[in-house]
Structures are given as C-alpha cells and as structure tokens.
C-alpha positions as CSV (number, residue, x, y, z in Angstrom):
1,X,-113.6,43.0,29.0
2,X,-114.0,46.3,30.2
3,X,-117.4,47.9,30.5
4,X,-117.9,50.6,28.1
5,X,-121.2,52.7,29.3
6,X,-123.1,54.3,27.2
7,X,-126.1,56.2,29.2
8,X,-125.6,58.2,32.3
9,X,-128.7,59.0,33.6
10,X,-128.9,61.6,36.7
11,X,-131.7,63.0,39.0
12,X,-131.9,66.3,39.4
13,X,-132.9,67.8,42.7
14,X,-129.9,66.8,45.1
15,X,-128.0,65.1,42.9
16,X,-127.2,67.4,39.1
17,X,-128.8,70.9,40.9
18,X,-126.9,72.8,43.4
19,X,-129.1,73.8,46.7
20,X,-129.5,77.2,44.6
21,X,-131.5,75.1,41.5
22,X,-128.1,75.8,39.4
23,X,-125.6,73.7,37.7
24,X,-122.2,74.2,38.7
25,X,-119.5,75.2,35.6
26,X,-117.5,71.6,36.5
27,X,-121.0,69.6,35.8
28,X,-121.6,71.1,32.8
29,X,-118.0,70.7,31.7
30,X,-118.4,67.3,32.5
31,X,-121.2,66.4,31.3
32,X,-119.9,68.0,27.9
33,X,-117.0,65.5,28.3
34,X,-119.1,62.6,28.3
35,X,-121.2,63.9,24.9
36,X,-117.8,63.8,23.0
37,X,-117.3,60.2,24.4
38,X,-120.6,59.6,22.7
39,X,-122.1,59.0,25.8
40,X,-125.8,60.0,26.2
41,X,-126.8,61.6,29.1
42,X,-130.6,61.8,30.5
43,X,-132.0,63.4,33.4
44,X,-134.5,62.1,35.7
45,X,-136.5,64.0,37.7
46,X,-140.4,64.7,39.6
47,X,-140.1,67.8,38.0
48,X,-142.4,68.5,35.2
49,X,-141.1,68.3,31.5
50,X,-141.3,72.1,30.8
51,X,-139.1,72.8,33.9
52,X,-136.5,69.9,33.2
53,X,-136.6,71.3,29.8
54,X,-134.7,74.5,30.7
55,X,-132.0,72.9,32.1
56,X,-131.1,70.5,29.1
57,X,-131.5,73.9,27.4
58,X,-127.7,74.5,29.2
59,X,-126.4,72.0,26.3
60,X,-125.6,72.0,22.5
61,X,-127.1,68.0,22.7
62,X,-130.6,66.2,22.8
63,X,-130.8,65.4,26.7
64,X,-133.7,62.6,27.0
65,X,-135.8,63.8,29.9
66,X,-137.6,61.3,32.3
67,X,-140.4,63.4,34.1
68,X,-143.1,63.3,36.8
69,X,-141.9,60.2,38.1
70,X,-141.1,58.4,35.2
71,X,-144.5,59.3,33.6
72,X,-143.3,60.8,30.6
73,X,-140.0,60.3,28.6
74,X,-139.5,62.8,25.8
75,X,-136.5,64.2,24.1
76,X,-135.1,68.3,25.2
77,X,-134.7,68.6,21.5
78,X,-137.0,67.6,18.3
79,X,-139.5,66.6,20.8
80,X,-139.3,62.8,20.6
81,X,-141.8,60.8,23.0
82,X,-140.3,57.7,24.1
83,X,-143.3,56.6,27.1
84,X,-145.9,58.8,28.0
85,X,-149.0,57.4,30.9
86,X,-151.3,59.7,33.3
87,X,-153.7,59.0,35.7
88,X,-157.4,57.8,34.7
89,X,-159.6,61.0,35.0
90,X,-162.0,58.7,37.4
91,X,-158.8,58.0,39.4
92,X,-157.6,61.4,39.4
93,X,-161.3,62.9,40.5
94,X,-161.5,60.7,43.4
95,X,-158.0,61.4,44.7
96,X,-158.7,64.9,44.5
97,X,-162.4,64.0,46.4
98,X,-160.8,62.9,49.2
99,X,-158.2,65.2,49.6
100,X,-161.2,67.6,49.5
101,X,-162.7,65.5,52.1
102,X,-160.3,65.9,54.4
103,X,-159.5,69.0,53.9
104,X,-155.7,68.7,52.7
105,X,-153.5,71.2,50.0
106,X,-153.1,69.4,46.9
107,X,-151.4,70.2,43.3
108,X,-152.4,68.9,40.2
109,X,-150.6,68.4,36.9
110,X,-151.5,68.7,33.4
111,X,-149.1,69.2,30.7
112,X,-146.5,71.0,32.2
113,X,-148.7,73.0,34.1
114,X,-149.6,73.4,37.8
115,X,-152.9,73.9,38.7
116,X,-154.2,74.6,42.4
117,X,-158.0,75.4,43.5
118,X,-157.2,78.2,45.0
119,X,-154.7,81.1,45.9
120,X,-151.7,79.4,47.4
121,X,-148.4,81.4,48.3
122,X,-146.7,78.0,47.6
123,X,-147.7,77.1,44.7
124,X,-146.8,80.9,44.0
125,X,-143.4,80.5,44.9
126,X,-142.9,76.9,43.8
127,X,-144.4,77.6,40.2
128,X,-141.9,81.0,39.8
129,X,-138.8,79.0,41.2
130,X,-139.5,75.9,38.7
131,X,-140.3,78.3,35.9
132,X,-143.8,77.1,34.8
133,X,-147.1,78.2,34.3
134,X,-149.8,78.4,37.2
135,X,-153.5,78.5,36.8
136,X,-156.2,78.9,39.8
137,X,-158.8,76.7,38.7
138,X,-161.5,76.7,41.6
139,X,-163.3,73.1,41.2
140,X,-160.5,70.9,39.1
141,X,-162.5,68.4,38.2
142,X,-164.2,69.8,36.4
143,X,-161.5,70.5,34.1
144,X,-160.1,66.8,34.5
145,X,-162.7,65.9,31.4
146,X,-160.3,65.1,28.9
147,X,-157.4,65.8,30.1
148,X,-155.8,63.6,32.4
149,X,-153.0,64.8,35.1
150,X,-149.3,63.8,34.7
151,X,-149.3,64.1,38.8
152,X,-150.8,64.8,41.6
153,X,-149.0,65.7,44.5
154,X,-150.4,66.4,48.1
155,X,-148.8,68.5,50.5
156,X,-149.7,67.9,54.1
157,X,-148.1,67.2,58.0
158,X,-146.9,63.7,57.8
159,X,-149.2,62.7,60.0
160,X,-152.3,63.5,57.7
161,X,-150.3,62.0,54.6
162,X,-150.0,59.0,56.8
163,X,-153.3,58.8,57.4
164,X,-154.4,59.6,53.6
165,X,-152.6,57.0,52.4
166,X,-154.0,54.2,54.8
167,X,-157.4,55.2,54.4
168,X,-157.2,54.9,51.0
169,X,-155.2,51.7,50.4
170,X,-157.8,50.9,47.7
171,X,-157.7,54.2,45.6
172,X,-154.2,54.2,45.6
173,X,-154.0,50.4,44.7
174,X,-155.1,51.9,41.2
175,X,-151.9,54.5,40.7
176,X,-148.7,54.9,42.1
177,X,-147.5,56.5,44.9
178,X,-144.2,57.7,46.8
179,X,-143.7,59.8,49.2
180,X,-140.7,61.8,48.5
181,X,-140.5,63.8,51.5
182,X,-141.9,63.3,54.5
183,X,-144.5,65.8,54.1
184,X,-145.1,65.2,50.3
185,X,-147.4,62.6,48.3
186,X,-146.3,62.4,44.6
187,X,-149.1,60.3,42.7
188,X,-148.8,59.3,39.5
189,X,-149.7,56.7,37.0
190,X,-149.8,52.8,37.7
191,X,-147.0,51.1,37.5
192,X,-144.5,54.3,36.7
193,X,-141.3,54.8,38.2
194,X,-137.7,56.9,37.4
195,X,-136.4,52.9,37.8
196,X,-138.8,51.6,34.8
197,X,-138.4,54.7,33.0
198,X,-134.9,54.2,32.6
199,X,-135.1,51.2,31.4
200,X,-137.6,52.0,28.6
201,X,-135.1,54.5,27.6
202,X,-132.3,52.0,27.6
203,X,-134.2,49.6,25.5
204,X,-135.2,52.7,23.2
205,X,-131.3,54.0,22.8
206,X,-129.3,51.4,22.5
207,X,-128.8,47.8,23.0
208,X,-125.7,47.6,25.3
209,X,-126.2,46.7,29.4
210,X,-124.4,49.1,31.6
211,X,-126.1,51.7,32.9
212,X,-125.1,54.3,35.2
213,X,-127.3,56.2,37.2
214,X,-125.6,59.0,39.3
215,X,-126.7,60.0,42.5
C-alpha cells in the first residue's frame, strides 16, 4: 500500500528560511502544492510564536506552529492551542540566579516577548531581525511572579556554557535543555521537545502514521 502522508512538518532556521530569514518563491509554491493535496503543513521552530507567526502569515491556510522548543503549539490562524508548558517561576529564578552569579548574558521569554536586564546591542539586533517586542527589565525576577518564561536562553563562550551546565546538573535536572549552538543554552520546560511536540500535533490532527519532517 503506498503511504499517503498527511503532515509535513519543517523547522525553520536552516531548513524553510533562506540565510537572509526569507522564503524563497519555489517553497512557498510548494508548500501551496501540498495544501491543495490536503496536506497540513506545520513549522517547528526555537523561535517564539509571534515571530513564527509572520511567516505562516505568507499563506491563505492555518499553519500549526510548534514554538520555543516544542513549548507551545498553537494554530497561525483562529488561535487554537494544542500544548502549552513553561518553566516553574522557582526554576526560572534560580536559573537566572546563577547565571547572575557567574556573571553570564542571558534572555528571557515571556509571551512572545524578549526581555533582557539590561541594554544589550544583541538583543537589539536579534529582537528587530525576529520582529518582536523587547523590554529592558533591570531585576527579572521580579517580574517572573506570575508569569512564567516560555524560554530562557543563555548566550556565553562555550567554555562557560560548559561549565554552567555541569555545575548545575541539579537545576537543570528540573527543565530541559539543548544547546543549539555551541555558544547557546536554550532552556525550556521539562520534558519538551520539537520531537514530542510533533507528535502531540499528530495525535491532535489526524489519526494516520506517516509523518514527515523536513530538514
């Protein structure tokens, strides 16, 4: 019997976005292609939901969007939540203690938007090339009180993200953790993944096997 898929689900960076942060004509063409096959089509990215958003926004279809790692799976259109999880607030305010300890550059998350303690020409440029809000908070924690971070990332040498991450084997036992690049710590909720976000999406959607996920 021939497999007849019926989710493609694609990351974004590296994979659906050109070097530039565009996608090219023949994607979207192709991508259109699949829709009329009755195909759905996610993406799945690290990327917050608001800047994922804008790229579904290329398309006349409901793109599901896995974001943050997995941490959140809503729909580009109507709005539909699938799977949301964030980081405890006691979890997230140590983290962010013992970054402070050792003095490294960390980025927090909270609904769609990136927050830093203070002036940062990164987080300047990063926020203005993903398209989201930034806010200079000062002490985050204190604004962690009810409102629980998507992500955390930590920007460092690899050296000192090494070195974060064995010293604190224990704190990080209660979240999860990849490190996408060599010099980048993307924390997120426990147990969350783009892998188990996919298929929570598949279970959601439809009740076929094959899956494809392009990359």
């Amino acid at each position: 019997m021939q497999k007849k898929y019926k989710l493609v689900v694609l990351d974004m960076d590296g994979t659906l976005l050109t070097d530039a942060s565009t996608i090219t004509g023949v994607t979207i063409d192709f991508l259109n292609y699949l829709h009329k096959k009755e195909i759905i089509i996610a993406f799945a990215t690290a990327r917050v939901y608001r800047s994922a958003w804008r790229y579904a926004g290329l398309f006349s279809f409901n793109i599901p969007l896995i974001t943050t790692n997995g941490s959140l799976i809503k729909d580009s259109r109507g709005g539909k939540v699938y799977f949301q999880k964030r980081i405890p607030v006691s979890a997230a305010k140590e983290i962010i203690a013992r970054c402070r300890e050792m003095n490294l550059y960390y980025k927090v998350y909270i609904d769609s938007v990136l927050h830093v303690a203070g002036p940062s020409e990164e987080a300047i440029s990063f926020a203005d090339r993903h398209q989201i809000d930034l806010k200079i908070t000062g002490n985050i924690g204190e604004i962690l009180e009810g409102n629980p971070p998507e992500m955390i990332v930590v920007l460092e040498e690899p050296a000192r993200i090494d070195k974060f991450i064995e010293g604190n084997k224990d704190l990080l036992a209660e979240v999860s953790y990849i490190k996408s690049e060599a010099n980048s710590l993307e924390i997120g909720p426990a147990g969350v993944s783009k892998g188990r976000a996919v298929k929570i999406l598949a279970q959601r959607l439809t009740k076929y096997i094959f899956i494809s996920a392009l990359s």
